[in-house]
C-alpha positions as CSV (number, residue, x, y, z in Angstrom):
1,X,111.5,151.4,153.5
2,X,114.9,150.2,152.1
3,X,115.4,146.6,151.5
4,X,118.2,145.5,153.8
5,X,115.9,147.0,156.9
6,X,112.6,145.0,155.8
7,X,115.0,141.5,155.5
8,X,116.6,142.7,159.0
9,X,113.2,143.4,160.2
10,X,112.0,139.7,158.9
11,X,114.9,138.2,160.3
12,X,114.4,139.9,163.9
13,X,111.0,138.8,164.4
14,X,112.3,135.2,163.4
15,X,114.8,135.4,166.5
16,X,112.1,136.7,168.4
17,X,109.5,133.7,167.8
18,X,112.3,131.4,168.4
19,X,112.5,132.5,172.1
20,X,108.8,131.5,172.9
21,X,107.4,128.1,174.0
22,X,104.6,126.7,171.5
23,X,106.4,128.3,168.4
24,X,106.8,126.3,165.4
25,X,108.1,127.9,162.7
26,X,107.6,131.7,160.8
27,X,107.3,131.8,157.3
28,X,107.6,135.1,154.9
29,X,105.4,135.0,151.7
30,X,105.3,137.5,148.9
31,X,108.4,139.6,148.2
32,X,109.5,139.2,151.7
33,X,109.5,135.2,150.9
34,X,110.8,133.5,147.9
35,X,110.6,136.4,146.1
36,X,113.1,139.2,147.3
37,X,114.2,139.5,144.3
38,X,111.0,142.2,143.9
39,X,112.0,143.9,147.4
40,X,111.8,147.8,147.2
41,X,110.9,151.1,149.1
42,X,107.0,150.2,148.7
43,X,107.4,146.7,149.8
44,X,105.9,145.1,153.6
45,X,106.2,142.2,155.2
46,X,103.4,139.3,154.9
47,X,104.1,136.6,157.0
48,X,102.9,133.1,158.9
49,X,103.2,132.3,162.5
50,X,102.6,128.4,162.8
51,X,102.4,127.4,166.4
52,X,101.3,124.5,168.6
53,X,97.7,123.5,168.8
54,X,95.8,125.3,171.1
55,X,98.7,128.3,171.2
56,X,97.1,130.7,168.7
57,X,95.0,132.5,170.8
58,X,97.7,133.3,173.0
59,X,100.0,134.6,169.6
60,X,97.1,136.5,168.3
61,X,96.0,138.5,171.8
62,X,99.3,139.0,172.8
63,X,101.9,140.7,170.5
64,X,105.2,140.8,172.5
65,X,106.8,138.4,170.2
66,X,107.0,141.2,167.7
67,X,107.8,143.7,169.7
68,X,111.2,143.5,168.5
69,X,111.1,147.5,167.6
70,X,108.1,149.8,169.1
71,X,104.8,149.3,167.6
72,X,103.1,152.4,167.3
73,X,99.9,150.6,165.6
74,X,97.7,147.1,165.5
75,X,94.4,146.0,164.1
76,X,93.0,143.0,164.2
77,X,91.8,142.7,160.6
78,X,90.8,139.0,160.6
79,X,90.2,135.8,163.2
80,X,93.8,135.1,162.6
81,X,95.7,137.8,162.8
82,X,96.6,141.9,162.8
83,X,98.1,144.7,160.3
84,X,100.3,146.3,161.9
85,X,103.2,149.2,162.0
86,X,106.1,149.9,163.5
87,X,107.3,153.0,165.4
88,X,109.9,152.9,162.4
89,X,107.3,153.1,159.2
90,X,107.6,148.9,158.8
91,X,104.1,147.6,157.8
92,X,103.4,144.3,158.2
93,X,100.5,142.2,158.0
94,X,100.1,138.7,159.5
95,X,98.1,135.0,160.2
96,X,98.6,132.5,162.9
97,X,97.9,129.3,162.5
98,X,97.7,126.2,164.7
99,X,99.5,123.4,163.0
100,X,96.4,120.9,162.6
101,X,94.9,123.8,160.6
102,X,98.1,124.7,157.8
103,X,96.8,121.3,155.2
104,X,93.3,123.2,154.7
105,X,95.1,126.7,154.3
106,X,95.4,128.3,150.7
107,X,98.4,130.1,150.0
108,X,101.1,130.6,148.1
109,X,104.8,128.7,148.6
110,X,106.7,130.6,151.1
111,X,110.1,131.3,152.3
112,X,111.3,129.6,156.3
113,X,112.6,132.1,158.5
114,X,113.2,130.3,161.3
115,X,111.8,127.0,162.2
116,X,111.8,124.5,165.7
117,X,112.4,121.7,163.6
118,X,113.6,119.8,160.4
119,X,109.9,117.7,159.7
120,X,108.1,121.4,159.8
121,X,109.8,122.1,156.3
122,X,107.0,120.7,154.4
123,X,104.5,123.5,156.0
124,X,106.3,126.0,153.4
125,X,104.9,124.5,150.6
126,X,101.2,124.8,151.0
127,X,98.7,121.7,149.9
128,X,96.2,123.7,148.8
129,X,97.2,126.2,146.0
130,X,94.8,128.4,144.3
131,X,94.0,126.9,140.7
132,X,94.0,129.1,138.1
133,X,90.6,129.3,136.3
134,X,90.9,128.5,132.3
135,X,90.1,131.7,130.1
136,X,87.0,130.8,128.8
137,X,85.4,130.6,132.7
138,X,87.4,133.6,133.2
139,X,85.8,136.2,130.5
140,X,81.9,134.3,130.8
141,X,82.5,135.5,134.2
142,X,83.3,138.9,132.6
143,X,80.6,139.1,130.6
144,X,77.8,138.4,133.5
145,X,79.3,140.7,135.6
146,X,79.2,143.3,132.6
147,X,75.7,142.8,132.2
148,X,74.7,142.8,136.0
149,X,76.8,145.5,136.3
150,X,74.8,147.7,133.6
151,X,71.7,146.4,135.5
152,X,72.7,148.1,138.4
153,X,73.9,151.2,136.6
154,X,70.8,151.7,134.8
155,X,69.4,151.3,138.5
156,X,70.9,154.2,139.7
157,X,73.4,152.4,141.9
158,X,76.4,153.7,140.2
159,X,78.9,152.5,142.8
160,X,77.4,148.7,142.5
161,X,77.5,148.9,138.8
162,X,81.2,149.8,139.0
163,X,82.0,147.4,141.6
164,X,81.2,144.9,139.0
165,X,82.1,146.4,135.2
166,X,85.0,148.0,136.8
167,X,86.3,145.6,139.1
168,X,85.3,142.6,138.8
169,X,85.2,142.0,135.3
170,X,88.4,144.0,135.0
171,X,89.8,141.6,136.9
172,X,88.3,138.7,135.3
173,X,90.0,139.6,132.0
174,X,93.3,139.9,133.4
175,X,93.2,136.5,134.8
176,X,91.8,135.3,130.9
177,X,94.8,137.0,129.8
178,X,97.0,134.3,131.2
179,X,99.5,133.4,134.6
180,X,99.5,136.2,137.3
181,X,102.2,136.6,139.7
182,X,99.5,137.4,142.2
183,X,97.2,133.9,142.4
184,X,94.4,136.3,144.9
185,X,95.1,139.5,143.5
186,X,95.3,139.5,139.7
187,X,95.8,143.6,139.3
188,X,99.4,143.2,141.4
189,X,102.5,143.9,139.3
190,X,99.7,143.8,135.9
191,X,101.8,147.4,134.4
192,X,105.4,145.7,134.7
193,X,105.0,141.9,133.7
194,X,101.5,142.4,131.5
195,X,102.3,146.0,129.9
196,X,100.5,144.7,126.9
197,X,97.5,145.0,128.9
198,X,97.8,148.6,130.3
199,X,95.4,150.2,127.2
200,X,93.1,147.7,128.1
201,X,93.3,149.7,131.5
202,X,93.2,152.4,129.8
203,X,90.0,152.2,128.6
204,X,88.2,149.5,130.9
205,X,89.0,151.7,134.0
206,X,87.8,154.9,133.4
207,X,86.1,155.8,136.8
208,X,83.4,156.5,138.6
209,X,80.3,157.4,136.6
210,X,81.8,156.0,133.4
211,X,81.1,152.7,134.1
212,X,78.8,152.5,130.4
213,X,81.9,153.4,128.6
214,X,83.9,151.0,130.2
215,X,81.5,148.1,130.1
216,X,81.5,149.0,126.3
217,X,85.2,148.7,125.8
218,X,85.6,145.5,127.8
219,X,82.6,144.0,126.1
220,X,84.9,144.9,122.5
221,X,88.0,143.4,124.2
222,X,86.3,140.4,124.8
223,X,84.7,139.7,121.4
224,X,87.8,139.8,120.3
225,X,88.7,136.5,122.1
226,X,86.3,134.5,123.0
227,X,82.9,133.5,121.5
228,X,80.0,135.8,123.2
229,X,76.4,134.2,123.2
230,X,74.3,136.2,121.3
231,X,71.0,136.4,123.3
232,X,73.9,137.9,126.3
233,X,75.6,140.2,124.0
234,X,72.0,141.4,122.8
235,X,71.2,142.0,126.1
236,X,74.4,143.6,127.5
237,X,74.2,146.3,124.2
238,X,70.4,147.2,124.5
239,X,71.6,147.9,128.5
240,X,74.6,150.1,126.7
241,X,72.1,152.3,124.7
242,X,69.4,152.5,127.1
């Protein structure tokens, strides 16, 4: 989908809202928000619907405010909101919130659509931002979800195993390694701002069934960083001959 129809597409829905009672104000986060700079043919739109209290339900249940093209499909993935497409090929994914609910929100700073009025401005810019975690909680994380991980491969439960070696302390080390653009999805845009860090990919994420392998090279990565306690490290190797 071509960048000038996703902003166009943004923009609709923002005229659309405008024309409903108990509307407050739409915001557009991600690439579609402060950051269109990153707009391309793989991009969606992610998006807020802040309304008056006691409106959600009605914004959630009833999607004619975005009908602005045909949508050809809706699931409600969470309590506050859908995924949807349009007719077209537009994704989009979306929350509505309540205004009394937006100060306990976490999320990243956003870009106003359209909004009922001047005070709302401050809603863009959430109170509650996701604190990055410092390195060295990052990669003990790493290294108990290396050895629990093992536990489980040993186990026989190969998927759990890499679920955990694979994954999650995959992604652990990537947020040791420093600032992600994504603050609740570290792996987004890793290849083009972090390309340091792709044969650490290369050898940490080696698929299913190779999870022993993996855990091995990410335990090496590791070491070669940050201080591993011994009795751990003991433990995590005898898992990685057994």
């Amino acid at each position: 989908m071509k960048r000038d129809d996703l902003l166009e597409r943004m923009d609709a829905i923002g005229r659309s809202v405008a024309e409903y009672e108990g509307t407050l104000m739409l915001i557009a986060l991600g690439s579609i928000g402060l950051e269109t700079d990153r707009l391309d043919d793989y991009s969606d739109l992610d998006f807020f619907l802040i309304v008056e209290d006691g409106q959600k339900a009605r914004f959630i249940d009833q999607l004619d405010w975005l009908e602005v093209e045909p949508l050809a499909y809706q699931f409600q993935n969470t309590k506050d909101g859908h995924k949807v497409m349009y007719a077209d090929g537009i994704y989009a994914e979306f929350a509505v919130f309540d205004l009394p609910e937006m100060p306990s929100i976490a999320y990243t700073p956003g870009r106003i659509v359209w909004k009922r009025d001047e005070a709302l401005e401050a809603f863009a810019t959430p109170k509650i931002i996701t604190q990055a975690a410092g390195a060295a909680y990052c990669y003990e994380e790493a290294l108990t979800n290396l050895y629990v991980g093992l536990l489980r491969e040993r186990r026989g439960e190969r998927l759990a195993g890499f679920e955990l070696i694979q994954v999650s302390a995959v992604n652990n080390v990537l947020k040791a390694h420093g600032e992600t653009s994504d603050p609740f999805n570290p792996t987004r845009r890793v290849e083009v701002q972090h390309p340091e860090m792709i044969a650490f990919l290369e050898q940490g994420v080696l698929g299913y069934g190779r999870s022993v392998e993996a855990a091995a090279a990410i335990l090496a990565y590791i070491e070669e960083r940050h201080p591993v306690n011994a009795t751990l490290k003991r433990e995590i190797e005898r898992l990685l001959r057994t």
